[in-house]
VMD Tcl script that draws the C-alpha trace (Angstrom):
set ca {
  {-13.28 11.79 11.89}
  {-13.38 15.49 12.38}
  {-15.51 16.49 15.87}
  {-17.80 18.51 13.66}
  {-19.15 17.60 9.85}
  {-20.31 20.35 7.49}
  {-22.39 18.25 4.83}
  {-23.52 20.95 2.17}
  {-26.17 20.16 0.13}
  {-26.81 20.51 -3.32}
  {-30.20 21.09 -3.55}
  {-29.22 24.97 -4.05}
  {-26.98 24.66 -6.58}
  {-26.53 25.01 -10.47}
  {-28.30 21.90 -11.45}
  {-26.97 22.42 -14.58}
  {-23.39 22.40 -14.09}
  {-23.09 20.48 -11.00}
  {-20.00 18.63 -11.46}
  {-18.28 22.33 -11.21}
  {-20.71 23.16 -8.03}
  {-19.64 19.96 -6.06}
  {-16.02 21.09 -7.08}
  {-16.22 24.25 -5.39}
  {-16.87 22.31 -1.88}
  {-14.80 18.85 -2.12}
  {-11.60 19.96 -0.61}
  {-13.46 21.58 2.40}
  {-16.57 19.17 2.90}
  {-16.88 16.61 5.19}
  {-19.70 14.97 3.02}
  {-22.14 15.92 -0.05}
  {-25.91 15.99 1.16}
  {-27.80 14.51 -1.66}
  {-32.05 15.50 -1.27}
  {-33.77 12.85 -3.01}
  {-37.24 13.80 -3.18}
  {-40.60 12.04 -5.10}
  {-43.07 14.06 -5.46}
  {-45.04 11.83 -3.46}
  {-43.95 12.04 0.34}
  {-42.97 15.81 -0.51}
  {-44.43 17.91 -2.88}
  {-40.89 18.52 -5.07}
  {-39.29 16.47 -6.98}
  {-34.99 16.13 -7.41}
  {-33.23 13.52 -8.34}
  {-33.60 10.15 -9.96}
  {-32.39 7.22 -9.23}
  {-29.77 6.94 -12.08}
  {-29.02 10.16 -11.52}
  {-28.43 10.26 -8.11}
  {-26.09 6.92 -8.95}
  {-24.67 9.35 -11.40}
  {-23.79 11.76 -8.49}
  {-22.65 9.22 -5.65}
  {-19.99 7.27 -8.38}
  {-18.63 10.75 -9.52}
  {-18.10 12.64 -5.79}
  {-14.46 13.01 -4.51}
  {-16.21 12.83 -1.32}
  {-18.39 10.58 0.46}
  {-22.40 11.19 -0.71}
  {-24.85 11.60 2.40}
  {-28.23 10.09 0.26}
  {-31.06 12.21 2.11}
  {-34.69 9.82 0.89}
  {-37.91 12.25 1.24}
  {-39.39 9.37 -0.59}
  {-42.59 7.79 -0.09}
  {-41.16 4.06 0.03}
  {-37.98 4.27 1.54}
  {-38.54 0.04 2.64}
  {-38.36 -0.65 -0.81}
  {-35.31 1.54 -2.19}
  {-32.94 2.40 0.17}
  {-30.44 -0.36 0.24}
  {-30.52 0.78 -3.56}
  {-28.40 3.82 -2.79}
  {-26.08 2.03 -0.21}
  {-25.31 -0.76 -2.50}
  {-24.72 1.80 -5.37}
  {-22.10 3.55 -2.94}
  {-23.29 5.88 -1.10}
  {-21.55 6.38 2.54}
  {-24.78 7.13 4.53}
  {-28.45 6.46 3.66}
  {-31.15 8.41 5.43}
  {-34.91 7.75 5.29}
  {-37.70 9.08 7.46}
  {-39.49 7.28 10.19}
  {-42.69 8.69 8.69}
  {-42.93 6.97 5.53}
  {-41.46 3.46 6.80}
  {-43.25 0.74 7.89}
  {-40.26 -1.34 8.96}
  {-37.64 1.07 10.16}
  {-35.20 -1.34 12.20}
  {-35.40 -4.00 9.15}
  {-34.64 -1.05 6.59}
  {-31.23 0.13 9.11}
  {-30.08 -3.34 9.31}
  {-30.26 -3.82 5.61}
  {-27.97 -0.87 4.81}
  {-25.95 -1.30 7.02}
  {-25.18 -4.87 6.09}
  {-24.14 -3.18 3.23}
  {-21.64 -1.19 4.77}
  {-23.26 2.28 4.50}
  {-24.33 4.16 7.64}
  {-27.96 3.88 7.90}
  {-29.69 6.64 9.44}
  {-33.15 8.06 10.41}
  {-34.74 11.10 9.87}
  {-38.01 13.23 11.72}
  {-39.76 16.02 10.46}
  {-40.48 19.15 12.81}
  {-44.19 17.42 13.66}
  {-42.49 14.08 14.64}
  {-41.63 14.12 18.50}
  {-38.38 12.86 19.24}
  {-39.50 9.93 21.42}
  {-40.72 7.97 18.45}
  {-37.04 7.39 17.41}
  {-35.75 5.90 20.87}
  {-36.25 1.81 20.01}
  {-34.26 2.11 17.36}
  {-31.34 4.07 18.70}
  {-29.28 0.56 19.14}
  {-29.95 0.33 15.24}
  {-28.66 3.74 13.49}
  {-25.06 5.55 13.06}
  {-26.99 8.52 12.54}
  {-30.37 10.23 13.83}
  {-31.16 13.61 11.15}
  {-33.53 16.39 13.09}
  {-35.36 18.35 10.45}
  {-34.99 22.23 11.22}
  {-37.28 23.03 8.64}
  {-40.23 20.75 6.83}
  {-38.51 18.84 4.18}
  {-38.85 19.52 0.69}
  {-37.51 23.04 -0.23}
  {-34.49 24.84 0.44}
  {-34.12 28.21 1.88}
  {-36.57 28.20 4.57}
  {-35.70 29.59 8.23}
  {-34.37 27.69 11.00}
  {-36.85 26.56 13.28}
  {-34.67 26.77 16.44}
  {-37.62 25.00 18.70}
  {-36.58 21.83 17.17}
  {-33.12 22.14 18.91}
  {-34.80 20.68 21.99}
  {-34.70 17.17 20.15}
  {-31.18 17.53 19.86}
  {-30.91 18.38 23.51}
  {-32.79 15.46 24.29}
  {-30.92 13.35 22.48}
  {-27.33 14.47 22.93}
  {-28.06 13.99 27.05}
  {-28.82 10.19 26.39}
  {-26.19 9.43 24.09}
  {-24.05 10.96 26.61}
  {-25.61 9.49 29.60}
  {-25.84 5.66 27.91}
  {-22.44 5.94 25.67}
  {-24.18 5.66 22.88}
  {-22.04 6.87 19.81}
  {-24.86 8.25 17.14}
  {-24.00 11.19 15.32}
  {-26.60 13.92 15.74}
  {-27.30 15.56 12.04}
  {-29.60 18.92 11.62}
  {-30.89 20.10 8.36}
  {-32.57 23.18 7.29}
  {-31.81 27.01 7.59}
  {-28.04 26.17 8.90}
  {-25.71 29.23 8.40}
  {-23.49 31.38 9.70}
  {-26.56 33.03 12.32}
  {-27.82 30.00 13.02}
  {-24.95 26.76 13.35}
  {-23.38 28.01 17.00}
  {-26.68 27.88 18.54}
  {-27.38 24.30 16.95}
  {-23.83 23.05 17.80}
  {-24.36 24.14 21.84}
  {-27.42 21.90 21.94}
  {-25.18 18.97 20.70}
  {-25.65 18.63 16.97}
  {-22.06 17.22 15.34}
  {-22.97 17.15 12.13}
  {-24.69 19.97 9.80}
  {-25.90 20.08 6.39}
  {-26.38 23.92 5.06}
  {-27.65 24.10 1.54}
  {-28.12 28.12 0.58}
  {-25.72 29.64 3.16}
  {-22.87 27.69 1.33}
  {-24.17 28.00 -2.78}
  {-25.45 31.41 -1.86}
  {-21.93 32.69 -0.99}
  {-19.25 34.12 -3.01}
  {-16.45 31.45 -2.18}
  {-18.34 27.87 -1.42}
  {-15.54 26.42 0.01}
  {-14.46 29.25 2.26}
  {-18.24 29.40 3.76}
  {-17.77 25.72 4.50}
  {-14.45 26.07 6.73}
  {-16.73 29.45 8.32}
  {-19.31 27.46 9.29}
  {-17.24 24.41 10.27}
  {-14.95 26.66 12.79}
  {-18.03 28.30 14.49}
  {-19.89 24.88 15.03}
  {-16.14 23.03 16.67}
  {-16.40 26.10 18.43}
  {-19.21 25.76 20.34}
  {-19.87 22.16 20.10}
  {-19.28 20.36 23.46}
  {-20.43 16.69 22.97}
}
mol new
graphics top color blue
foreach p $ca { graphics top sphere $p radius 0.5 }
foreach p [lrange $ca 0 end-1] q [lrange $ca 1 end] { graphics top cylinder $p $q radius 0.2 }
display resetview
């Protein structure tokens, strides 16, 4: 596994042709970020079900399922079992977190478990023993594009000094307003693994964005 994952996402790109979009990335990706949103726990609405099925059985490379869903209890061993390689719900719409980890991962997906910016970091810590993965939002989930809220990096901080201290191996994701300004500064306060939606679909050459942004993060990253 490389020291540093650069997971773009394709909630910025040409819905309409996105077998060609994820083709520009999959020989420079770590992962495919898929943001599966209801309507209900965020305002927008992506993909379905099916379609995200569609999407995970299709990629050359493994499919990071991202639930802003509003019942993530009840569906996301649905997206492990249909392939994906991680699952990640948020701690804000479950009501039975370490029951909902243990059930993907007895799939053998890596289950993982995301905060939003209002969610203090501390409200993750019983379930560290449970997760391969712990996603700090860097923006409020549900749209793409918005800026990097660099306060947030504190979590990471806080969380990259106990995995440290205890030998814990979680990876450390960050989502939202990741680019070429902003992934050094994320990667320094211990984030290994980055998802960046516009920087990469918004550039000229995809894949070449990808290896940018994956040099300047093993760059600065320390673990």
């Amino acid at each position: 596994m490389n020291a540093v994952r650069i997971c773009p996402s394709i909630l910025n790109a040409d819905r309409n042709n996105l077998k060609s979009e994820i083709a520009k990335i999959e020989s420079s990706a770590d992962w495919l970020h898929l943001d599966i949103m209801d309507g209900l726990f965020v305002p927008a609405t992506t993909f379905s079900f099916d379609e995200s099925v569609e999407i995970i059985r299709d990629s050359k490379i493994p499919v990071d399922a991202h639930l802003m869903v509003a019942n993530p209890d009840d569906v996301a061993n649905a997206y492990a079992i249909a392939g994906a390689f991680s699952v990640t719900f948020h701690l804000e719409a479950s009501s039975d977190p370490r029951s909902t980890l243990k059930a993907i991962r007895k799939t053998g997906a890596k289950a993982s478990l995301a905060i939003k910016p209002s969610t203090p970091v501390e409200s993750t810590f019983d379930y560290l023993d449970d997760l391969d993965m712990l996603l700090v939002m860097t923006v409020e989930p549900g749209a793409g594009g918005q800026s990097f809220m660099g306060d947030m990096l504190e979590k990471v901080r806080t969380l990259r000094d106990i995995f440290t201290q205890s030998g814990r191996g979680p990876l450390i994701q960050v989502d939202g307003g990741i680019s070429l300004d902003t992934i050094s500064e994320a990667a320094k306060a211990g984030a290994d693994t980055f998802v960046a939606g516009s920087a990469v679909y918004n550039a000229t050459n995809p894949s070449e964005m990808v290896d940018s942004l994956r040099r300047l993060a093993a760059a600065s990253f320390k673990g």
